[in-house]
VOGU-3710 file (C-alpha; in Angstrom, 3 decimals, decimal comma):
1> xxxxxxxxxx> -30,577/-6,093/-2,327  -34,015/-6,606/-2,374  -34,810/-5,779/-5,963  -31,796/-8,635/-6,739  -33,821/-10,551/-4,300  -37,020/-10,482/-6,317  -35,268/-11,042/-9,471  -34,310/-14,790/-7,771  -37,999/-15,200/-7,291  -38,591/-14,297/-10,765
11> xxxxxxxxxx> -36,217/-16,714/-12,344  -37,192/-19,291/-9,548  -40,922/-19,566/-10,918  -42,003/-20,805/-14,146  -40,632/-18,102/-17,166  -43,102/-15,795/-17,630  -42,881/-12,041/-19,406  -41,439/-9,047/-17,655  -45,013/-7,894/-16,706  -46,300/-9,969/-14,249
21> xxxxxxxxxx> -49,798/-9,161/-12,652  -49,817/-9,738/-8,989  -46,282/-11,183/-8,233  -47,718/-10,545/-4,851  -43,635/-10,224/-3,331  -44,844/-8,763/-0,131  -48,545/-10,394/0,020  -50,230/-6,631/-0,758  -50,808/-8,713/-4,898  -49,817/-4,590/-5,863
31> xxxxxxxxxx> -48,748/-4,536/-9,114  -45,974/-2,200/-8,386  -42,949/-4,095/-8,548  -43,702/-5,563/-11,929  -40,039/-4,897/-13,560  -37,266/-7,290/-12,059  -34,377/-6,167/-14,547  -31,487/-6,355/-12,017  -29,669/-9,397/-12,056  -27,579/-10,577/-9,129
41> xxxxxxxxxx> -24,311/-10,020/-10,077  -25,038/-5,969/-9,658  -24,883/-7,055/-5,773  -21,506/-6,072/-5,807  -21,731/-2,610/-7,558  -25,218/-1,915/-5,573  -24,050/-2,876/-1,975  -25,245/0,132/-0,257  -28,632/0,158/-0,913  -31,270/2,310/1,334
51> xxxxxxxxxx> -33,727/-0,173/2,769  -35,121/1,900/5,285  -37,850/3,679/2,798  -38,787/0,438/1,669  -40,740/-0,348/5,417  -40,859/-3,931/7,093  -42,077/-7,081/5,070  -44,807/-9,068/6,599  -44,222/-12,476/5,429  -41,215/-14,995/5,184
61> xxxxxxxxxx> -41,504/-17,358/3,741  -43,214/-15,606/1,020  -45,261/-16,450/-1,882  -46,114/-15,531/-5,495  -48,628/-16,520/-8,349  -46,932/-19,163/-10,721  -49,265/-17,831/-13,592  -50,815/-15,020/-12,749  -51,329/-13,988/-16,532  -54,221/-16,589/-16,997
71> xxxxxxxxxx> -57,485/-15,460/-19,286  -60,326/-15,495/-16,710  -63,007/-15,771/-19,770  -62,200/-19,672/-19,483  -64,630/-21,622/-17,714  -62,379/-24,542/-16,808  -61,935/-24,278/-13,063  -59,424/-27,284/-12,709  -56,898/-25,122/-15,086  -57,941/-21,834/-12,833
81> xxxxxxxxxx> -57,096/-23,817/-9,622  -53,757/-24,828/-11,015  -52,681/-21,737/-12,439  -53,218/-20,006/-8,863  -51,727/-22,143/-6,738  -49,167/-20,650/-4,725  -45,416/-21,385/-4,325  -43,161/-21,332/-0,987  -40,028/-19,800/-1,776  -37,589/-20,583/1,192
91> xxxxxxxxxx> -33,908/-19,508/2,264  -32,773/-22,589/1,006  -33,986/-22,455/-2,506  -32,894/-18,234/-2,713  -29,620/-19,520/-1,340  -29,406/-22,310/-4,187  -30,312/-19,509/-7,001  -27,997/-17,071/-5,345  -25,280/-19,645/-5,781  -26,185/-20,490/-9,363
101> xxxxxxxxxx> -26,197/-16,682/-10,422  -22,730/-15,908/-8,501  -21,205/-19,425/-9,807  -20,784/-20,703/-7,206  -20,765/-24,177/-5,324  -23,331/-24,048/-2,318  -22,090/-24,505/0,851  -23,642/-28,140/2,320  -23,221/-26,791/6,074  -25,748/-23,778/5,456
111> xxxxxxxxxx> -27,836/-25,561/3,292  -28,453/-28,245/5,640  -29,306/-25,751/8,664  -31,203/-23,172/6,498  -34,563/-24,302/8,930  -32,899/-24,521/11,572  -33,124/-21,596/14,312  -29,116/-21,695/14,628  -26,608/-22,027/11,896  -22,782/-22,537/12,521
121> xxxxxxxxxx> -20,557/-21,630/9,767  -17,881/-21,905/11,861  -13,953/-22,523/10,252  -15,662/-23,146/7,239  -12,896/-21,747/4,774  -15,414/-18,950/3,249  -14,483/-16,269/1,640  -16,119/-13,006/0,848  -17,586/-14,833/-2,514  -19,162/-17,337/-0,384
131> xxxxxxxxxx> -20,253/-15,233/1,863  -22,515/-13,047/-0,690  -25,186/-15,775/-1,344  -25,671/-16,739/2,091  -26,405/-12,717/2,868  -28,797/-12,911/0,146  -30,640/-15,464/1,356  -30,842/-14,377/5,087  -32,295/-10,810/3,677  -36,151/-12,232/3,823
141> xxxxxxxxxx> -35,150/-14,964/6,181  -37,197/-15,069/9,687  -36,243/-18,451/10,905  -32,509/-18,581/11,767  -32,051/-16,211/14,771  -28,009/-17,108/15,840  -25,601/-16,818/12,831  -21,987/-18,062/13,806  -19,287/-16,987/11,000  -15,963/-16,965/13,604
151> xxxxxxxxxx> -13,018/-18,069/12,419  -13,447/-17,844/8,666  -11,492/-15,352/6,243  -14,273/-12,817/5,172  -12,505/-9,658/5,393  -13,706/-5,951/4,651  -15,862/-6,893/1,587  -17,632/-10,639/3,660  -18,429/-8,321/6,364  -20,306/-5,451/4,303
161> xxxxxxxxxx> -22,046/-8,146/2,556  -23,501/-8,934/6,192  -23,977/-5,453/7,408  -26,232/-4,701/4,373  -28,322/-7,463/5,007  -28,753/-6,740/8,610  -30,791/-3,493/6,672  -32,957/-5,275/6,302  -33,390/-8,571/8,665  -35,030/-8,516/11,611
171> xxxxxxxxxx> -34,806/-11,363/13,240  -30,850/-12,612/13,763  -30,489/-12,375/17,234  -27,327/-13,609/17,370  -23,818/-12,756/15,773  -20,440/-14,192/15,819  -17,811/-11,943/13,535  -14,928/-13,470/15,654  -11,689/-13,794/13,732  -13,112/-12,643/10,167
181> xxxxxxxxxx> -10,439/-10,195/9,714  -13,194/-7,054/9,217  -10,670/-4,373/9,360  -11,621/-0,670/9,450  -14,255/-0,477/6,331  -15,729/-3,733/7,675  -16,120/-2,282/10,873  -17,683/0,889/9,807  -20,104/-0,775/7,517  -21,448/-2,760/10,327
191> xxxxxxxxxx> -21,246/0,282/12,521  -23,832/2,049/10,304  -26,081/-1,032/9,832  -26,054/-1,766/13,826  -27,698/1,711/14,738  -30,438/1,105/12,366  -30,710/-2,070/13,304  -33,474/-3,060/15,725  -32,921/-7,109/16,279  -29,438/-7,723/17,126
201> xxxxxxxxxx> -28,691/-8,758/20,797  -25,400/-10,243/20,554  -22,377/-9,256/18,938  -19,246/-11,218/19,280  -16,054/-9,103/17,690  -13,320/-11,181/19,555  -9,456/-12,228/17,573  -9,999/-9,392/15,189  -6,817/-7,305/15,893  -8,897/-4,158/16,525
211> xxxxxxxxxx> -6,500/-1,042/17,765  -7,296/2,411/19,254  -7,899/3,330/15,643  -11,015/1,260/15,264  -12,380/2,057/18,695  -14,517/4,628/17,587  -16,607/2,275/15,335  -16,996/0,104/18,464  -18,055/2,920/20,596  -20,680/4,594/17,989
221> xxxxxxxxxx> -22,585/1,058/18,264  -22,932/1,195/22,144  -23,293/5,217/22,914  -26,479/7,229/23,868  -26,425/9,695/20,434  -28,644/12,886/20,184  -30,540/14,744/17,564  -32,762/18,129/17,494  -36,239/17,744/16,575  -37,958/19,776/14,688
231> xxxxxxxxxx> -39,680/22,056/17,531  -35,981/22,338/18,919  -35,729/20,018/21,356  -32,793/17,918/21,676  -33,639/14,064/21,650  -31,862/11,212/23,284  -31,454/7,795/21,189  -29,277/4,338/21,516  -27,303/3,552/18,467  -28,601/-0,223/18,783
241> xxxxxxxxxx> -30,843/0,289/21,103  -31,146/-3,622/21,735  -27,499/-4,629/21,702  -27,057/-6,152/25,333  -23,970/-8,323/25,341  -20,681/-6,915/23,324  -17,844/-9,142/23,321  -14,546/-7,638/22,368  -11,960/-9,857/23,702  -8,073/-10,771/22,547
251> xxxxxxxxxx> -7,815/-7,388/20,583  -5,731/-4,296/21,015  -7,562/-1,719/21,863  -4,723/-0,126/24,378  -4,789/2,585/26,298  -6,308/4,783/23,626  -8,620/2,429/22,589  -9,652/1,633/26,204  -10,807/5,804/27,349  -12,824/5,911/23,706
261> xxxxxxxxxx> -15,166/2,849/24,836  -14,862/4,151/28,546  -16,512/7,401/27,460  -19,481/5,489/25,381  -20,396/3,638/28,419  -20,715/6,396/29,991  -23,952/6,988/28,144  -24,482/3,221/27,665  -28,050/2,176/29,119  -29,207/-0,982/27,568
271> xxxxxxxxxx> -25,715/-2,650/27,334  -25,453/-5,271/29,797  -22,545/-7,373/29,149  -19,030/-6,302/27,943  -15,758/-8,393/27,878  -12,576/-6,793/27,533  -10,068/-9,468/27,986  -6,716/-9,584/26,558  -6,829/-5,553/25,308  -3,869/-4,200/26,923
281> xxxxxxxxxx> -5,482/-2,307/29,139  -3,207/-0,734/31,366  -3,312/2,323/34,223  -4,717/4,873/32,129  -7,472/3,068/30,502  -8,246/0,943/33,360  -8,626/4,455/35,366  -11,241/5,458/32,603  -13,246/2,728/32,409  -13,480/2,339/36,436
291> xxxxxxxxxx> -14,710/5,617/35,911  -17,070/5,376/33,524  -18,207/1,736/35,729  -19,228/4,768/38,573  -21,804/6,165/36,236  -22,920/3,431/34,012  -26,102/2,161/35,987  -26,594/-0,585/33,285  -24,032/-2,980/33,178  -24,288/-6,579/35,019
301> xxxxxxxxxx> -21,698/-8,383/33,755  -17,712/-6,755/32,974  -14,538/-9,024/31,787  -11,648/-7,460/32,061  -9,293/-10,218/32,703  -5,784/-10,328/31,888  -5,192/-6,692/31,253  -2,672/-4,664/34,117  -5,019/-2,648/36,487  -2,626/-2,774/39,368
311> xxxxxxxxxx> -2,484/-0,017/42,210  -3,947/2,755/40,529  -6,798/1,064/38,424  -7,824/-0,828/41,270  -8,011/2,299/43,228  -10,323/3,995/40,631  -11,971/0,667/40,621  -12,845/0,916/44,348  -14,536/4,146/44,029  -16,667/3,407/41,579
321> xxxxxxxxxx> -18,204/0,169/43,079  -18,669/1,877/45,990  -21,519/4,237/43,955  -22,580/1,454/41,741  -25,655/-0,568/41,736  -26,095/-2,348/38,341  -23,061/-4,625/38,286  -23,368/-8,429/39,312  -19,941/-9,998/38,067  -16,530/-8,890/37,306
331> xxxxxxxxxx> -13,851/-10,948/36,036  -10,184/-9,206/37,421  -8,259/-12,203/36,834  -4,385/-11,652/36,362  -4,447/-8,340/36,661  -1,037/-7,484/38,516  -3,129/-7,066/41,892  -0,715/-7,631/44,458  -0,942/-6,987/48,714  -1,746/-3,328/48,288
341> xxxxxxxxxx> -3,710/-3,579/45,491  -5,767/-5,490/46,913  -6,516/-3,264/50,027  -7,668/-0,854/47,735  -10,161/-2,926/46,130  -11,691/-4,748/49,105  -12,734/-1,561/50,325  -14,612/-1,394/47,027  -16,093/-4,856/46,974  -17,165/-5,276/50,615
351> xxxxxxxxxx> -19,482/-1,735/50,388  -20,768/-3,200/47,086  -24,690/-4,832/47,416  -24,864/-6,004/43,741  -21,805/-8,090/43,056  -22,579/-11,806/43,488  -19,176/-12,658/41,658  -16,035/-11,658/41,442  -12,930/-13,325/40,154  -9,686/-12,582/41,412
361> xxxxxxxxxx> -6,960/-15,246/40,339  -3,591/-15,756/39,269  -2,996/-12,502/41,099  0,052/-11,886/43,066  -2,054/-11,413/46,417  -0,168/-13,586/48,439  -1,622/-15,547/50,800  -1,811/-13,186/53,577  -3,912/-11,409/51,078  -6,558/-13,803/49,965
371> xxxxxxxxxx> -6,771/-14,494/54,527  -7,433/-10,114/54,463  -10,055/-10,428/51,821  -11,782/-13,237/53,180  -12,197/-11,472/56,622  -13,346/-8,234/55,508  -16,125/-9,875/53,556  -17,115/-12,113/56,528  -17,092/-8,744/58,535  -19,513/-6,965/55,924
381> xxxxxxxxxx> -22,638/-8,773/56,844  -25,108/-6,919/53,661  -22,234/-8,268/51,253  -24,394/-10,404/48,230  -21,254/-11,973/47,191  -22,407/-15,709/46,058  -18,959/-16,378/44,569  -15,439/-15,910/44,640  -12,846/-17,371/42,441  -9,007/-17,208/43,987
391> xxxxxxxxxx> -7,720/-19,750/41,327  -4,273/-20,909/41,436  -3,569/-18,312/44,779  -2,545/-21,035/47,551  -4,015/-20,531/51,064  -3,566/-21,714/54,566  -5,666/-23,284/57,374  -6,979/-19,819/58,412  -8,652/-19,443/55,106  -10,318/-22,656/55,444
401> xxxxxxxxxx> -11,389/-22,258/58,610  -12,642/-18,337/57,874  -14,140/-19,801/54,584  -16,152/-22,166/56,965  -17,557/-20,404/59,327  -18,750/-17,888/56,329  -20,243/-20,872/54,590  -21,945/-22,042/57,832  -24,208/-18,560/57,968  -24,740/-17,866/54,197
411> xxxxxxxxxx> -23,933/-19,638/50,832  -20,681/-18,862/49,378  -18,618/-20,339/47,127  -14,874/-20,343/46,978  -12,263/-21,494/44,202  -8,867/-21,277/45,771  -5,558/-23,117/44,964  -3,942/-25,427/46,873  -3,766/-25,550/50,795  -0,784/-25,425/52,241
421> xxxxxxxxxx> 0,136/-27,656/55,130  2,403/-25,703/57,696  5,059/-27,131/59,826  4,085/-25,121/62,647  4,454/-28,096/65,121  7,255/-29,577/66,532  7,872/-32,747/65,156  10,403/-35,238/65,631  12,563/-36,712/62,602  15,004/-39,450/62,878
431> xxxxxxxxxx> 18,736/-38,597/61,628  19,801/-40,141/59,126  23,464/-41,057/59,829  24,146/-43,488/56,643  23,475/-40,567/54,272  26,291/-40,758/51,115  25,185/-38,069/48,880  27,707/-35,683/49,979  30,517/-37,390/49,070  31,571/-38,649/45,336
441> xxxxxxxxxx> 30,099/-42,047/44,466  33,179/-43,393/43,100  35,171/-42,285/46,250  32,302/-44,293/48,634  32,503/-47,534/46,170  36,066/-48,059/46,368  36,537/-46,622/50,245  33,812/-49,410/51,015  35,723/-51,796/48,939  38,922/-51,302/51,240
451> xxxxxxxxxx> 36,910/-51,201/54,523  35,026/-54,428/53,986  38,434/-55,755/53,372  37,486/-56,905/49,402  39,695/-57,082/46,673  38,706/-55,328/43,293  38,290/-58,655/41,302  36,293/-60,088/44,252  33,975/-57,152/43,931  33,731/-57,034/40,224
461> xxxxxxxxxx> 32,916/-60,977/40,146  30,007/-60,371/42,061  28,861/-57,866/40,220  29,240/-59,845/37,014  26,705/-62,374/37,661  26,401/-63,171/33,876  30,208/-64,101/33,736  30,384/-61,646/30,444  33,295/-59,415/31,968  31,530/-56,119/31,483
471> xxxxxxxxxx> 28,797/-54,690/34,195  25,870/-52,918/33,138  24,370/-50,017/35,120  21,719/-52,783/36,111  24,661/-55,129/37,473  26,110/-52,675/39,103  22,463/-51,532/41,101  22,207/-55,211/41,965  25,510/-55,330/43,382  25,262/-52,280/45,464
481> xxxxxxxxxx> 22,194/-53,484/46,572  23,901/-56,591/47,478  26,384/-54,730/49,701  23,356/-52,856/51,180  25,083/-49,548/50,487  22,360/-46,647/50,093  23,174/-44,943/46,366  20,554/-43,009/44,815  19,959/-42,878/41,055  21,537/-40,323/40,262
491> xxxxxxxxxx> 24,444/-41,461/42,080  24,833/-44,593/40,062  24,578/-42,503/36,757  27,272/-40,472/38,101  29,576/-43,622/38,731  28,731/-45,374/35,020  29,727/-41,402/33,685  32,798/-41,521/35,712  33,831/-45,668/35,125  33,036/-46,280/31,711
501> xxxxxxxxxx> 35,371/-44,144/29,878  35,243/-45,233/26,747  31,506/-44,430/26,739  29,926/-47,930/25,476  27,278/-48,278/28,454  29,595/-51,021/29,986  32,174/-51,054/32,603  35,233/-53,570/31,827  37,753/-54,547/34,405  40,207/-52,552/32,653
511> xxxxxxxxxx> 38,469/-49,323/33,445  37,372/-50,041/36,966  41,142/-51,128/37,808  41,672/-47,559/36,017  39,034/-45,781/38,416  40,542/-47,529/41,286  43,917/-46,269/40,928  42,777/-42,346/40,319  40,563/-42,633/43,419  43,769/-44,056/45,591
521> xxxxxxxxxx> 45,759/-41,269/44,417  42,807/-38,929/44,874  42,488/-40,401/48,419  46,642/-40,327/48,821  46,580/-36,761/48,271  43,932/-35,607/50,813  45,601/-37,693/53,402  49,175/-35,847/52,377  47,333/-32,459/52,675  46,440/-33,022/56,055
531> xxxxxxxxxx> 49,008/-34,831/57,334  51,092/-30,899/56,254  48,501/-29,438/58,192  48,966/-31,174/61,193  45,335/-32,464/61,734  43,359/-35,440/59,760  40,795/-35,540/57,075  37,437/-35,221/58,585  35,999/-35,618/55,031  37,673/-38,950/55,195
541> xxxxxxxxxx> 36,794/-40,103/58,570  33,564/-39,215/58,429  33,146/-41,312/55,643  34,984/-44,578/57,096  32,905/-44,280/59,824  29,518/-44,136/58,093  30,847/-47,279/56,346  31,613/-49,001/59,103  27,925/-48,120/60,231  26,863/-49,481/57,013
551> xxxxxxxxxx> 29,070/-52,624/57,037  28,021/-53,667/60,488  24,250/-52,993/60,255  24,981/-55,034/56,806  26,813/-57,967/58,545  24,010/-57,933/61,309  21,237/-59,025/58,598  23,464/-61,441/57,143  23,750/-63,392/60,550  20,458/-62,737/61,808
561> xxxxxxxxxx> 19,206/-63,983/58,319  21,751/-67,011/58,486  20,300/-68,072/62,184  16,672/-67,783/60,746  18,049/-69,815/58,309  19,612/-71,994/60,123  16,579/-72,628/62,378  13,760/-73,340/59,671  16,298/-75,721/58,436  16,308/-77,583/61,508
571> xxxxxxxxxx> 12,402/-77,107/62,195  11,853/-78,749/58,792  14,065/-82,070/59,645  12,115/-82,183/62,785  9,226/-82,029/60,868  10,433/-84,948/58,918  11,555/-87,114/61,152  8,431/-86,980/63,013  9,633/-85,315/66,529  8,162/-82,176/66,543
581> xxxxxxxxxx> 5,853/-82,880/69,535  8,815/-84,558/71,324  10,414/-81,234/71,065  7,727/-79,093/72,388  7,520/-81,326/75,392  11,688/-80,987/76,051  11,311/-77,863/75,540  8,579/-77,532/78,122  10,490/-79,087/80,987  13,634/-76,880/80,046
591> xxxxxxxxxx> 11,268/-73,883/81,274  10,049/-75,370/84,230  13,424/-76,425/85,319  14,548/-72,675/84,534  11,870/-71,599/87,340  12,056/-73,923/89,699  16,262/-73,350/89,604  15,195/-69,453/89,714  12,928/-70,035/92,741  15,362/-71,631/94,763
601> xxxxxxxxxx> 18,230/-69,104/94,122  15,666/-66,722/95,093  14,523/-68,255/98,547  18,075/-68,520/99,241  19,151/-64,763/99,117  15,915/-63,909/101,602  17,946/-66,689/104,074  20,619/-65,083/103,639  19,802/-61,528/104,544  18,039/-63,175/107,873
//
């Protein structure tokens, strides 16, 4: 790639014969890399290149004599100083000649963040065409330092494009490969580039379907490999020796694919991040890689959330954080950790001094569980824990008052679900005795009809306020409301489903009289029933009775709201008449001759008893 590289620099400059003296491509002015023959389109023929021999460039930008060929027996200085000035050749303008030479349109999002120190390519619709340029440009590049390519359809040929120029950059810092479809070649080719690669600290690899079958690609980047030198001795060396944060999330790794990256982090020393979620991890696996957690002494930071560790993963789990110093934070949420479970694993976290967070929710802990956990770590007093996350697991007013009196001696923080308020008291509640809903709405219209002595015309006229001879479901909640008798919604939808029978959204007299006569008969029939058992209806007369309740308590209001009525009426024609203090003076001397008649009755009984 970088003899196609300094082709693009050849073009780029002024046209000038194949033998250039002191192109000066790596700033040494040697005048060995005189013949630039290969063109760019041999970048997909020539894709595995060997950089290594070729050593680390010093300069990039870089910069090359425009006309270099000049005759130095001329004596014009102005024309000497022209013809060695220098051109900047940036990313940008490689990128733009790359494009040209693959026929290509240039992307406007890269070009517009080629000086920037992060570019974000992200959803971008490239292809592996598109992506071939924009690896050509980033060979020399020592600017951009994050590269973000998720989410755009590369595939195995996109992704070798970028392995091969991570030969030879070394300064991306930085790289998203999240859903780019790499498959296995991808994979392998940027397997192979990472352990020569001496840059890279981030790697994200997430939504890339990767199975058990491609784990060993993933572990060969993050295990401790070893070689003999040449006196014998066998030598120790990290794949990518500064990979520190490996995210691997929503694949499928399994439980295959879960004891091949166990056993690299085993050896693992300078990873210190590694996210797991959504892999399938289940038993098995999850037993591996608590085992491989017991003798990785690197790792700060592990996400294995919404996998199935259950009993026996969170048993190996609780082992190995009892011998383990590195780890800070692990993520275990939904991860089918019930009651027991969970008394494994508290034994594990509580004799743990490096964990300051741990996430445990939507677990099926229970609440008694989450009140266990919270006590044991207010028992372990050398605990670090700085936060724990119990999301969506609901808790009761002994966790809150154990999670304060934690709180009050050392800073913790606690995400928990809702609190649940007890009835643990004895509290009084009124009885509702006008309650309808166990009986059939129709049956309670028509029985209230008969006990508040109303005839079915009566009853529908008042409903029909409008005078249009049909009732609404809104005329018939007014009416009810009229009569004061307590029907719930759905208890007037089931009346309008029984009434209206021709379905229009409108009851007629017609099909009320109808409803009236199959309740009667309905009514007619219960009675008969229990007249042949010798003993009455108590459906029945349970019912009258709550509507004589009703109609009473009904008929109250009416005359207690007729007499108020009644007496504002009469305190307003007072008012007009202009007697309203000559009625708070008769009304005066009424009391007074109330108390003296009371006083007297009274001094009479004591004359009495003498």
């Amino acid at each position: 790639m970088m003899d196609r590289e300094k082709t693009f620099l050849t073009e780029i400059g002024e046209d000038k014969p194949a033998s250039r003296r002191g192109s000066d491509f790596d700033g040494s002015g040697s005048s060995d890399d005189d013949d630039f023959a290969d063109d760019v389109s041999d970048f997909d023929e020539n894709h595995n290149s060997d950089f290594r021999r070729r050593g680390r460039r010093k300069s990039t930008p870089f910069e090359f004599d425009i006309d270099a060929d000049f005759n130095f027996d001329q004596d014009d200085e102005e024309d000497i100083r022209r013809r060695s000035k220098k051109r900047k050749i940036t990313t940008e303008i490689v990128y733009s000649k790359a494009c040209e030479n693959c026929r290509l349109p240039p992307c406007g999002a890269f070009r517009d963040q080629a000086t920037k120190v992060s570019v974000c390519l992200r959803g971008m619709h490239l292809g592996p065409k598109e992506i071939k340029p924009i690896a050509i440009a980033l060979v020399k590049d020592r600017t951009i330092v994050e590269l973000d390519l998720s989410d755009n359809n590369m595939g195995p040929m996109g992704v070798m494009y970028i392995a091969e120029m991570m030969q030879a950059n070394r300064y991306l810092l930085e790289l998203n490969l999240s859903q780019t479809n790499p498959r296995r070649s991808g994979l392998n080719a940027l397997a192979e580039t990472l352990r020569l690669n001496n840059s890279i600290r981030l790697l994200k690899l997430e939504e890339n379907d990767i199975d058990h079958t491609d784990a060993s690609h993933i572990a060969s980047i993050i295990k401790v490999g070893a070689y003999k030198s040449k006196g014998g001795a066998c030598v120790l060396f990290q794949s990518c020796p500064k990979l520190q944060e490996l995210y691997l999330g929503h694949n499928r790794l399994g439980a295959a694919g879960g004891k091949v990256i166990a056993e690299a982090l085993i050896t693992s020393t300078g990873l210190r991040t590694l996210d797991l979620q959504w892999n399938h991890l289940r038993r098995e696996s999850a037993v591996e890689l608590s085992k491989a957690l017991a003798k990785n002494q690197g790792l700060k930071l592990l996400n294995v959330a919404w996998n199935g560790f259950a009993k026996e993963g969170c048993l190996a789990l609780a082992k190995a954080l009892k011998v383990n110093t590195s780890l800070q934070e692990l993520d275990l949420t939904c991860n089918r950790i019930d009651y027991q479970s969970l008394s494994f694993l508290a034994h594990g976290l509580v004799l743990n001094k490096g964990l300051q967070t741990v996430k445990l929710g939507h677990n099926p802990m229970t609440t008694e569980g989450a009140n266990q956990l919270l006590k044991a770590i207010a028992d372990c007093k050398e605990s670090n824990l700085r936060e724990l996350s119990l999301e969506d697991i609901a808790v009761d007013r002994e966790f809150m008052e154990t999670m304060k009196a934690i709180q009050d001696t050392r800073n913790l923080k606690v995400i928990h679900g809702h609190e649940m308020k007890l009835a643990t008291g004895s509290v009084s509640r009124d009885h509702d005795g006008t309650s309808l809903q166990r009986w059939e709405p129709t049956l309670v219209l028509f029985e209230y009809m008969k006990m508040d002595n109303l005839r079915l015309i009566d009853m529908f006229k008042s409903f029909d306020v409008k005078k249009r001879d049909k009732l609404s479901r809104s005329n018939i909640k007014d009416g009810i409301n009229t009569l004061k008798i307590p029907f719930t919604e759905h208890m007037l939808d089931e009346i309008m489903e029984k009434l209206d029978v021709n379905k229009d959204g409108v009851i007629d007299l017609e099909e009320m009289m109808k409803g009236a006569k199959e309740m009667s008969r309905y009514v007619n029939q219960r009675t008969l029933k229990a007249k042949a058992k010798k003993r009455e209806d108590m459906g029945l007369v349970t019912l009258r009775q709550t509507l004589k309740k009703i109609i009473k308590k009904r008929q109250e209001e009416q005359d207690q709201a007729a007499q108020n009525a009644s007496k504002d009426r009469r305190n307003s024609m007072m008012a007009q008449s202009g007697l309203p203090a000559l009625a708070g003076i008769v009304r005066k001397m009424q009391i007074k001759e109330g108390n003296r008649s009371q006083c007297a009755r009274s001094r009479c009984g004591r004359g009495g008893r003498r």
